[in-house]
N, C-alpha and C positions, 0 to 999 in steps of 0.2 A: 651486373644488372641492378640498380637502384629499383628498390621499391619503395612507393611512397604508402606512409601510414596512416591515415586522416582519425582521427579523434571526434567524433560529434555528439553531442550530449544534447540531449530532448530531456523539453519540460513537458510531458504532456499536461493538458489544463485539467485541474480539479475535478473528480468525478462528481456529480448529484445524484443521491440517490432518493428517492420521494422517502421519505419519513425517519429521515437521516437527520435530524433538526442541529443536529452537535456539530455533523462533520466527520463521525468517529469512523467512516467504512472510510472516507478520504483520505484518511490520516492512515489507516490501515494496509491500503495499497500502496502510500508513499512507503513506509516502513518497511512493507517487503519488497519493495525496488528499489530501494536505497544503493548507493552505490559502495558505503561503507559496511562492511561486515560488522561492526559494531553498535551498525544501528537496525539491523535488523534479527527478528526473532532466530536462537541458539540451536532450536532444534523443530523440526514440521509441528510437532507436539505443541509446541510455546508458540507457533502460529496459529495452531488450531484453536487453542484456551483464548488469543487474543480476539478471533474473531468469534467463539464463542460468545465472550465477553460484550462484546458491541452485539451481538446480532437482539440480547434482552433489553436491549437500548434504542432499537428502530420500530416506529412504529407505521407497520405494515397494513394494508387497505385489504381486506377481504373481499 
C-alpha cells in the first residue's frame, strides 16, 4: 500500500493589531510558528518575557 505524503506550507497574512504601530505582536506570532526550532523562543518563559516585552509597546484604546 503506497501512501502518499503531501507537504503544504501556509503563509497566513500578517496579523493587525490596532495600536501595534511597529508590528511587534506580528513579528511575535511569526516567531512562535516558525517552522525552525532555532527561530523560536527556548523555553514558554522566553515566550512569555518576549510578549511581555511588546505588550509595553502597544498602545491600547480604553
Amino acid at each position: 500500500m503506497d501512501v502518499l505524503t503531501q507537504t503544504v506550507n501556509y503563509n497566513p497574512p500578517p496579523l493587525s493589531l490596532s495600536g501595534d504601530r511597529h508590528g511587534l505582536f506580528s513579528q511575535y506570532i511569526s516567531m512562535m510558528m516558525a517552522k525552525s526550532q532555532s527561530q523560536r523562543p527556548n523555553t514558554a518563559y522566553d515566550a512569555k518575557r518576549y510578549l511581555e516585552a511588546i505588550k509595553t509597546s502597544l498602545e491600547m484604546e480604553e
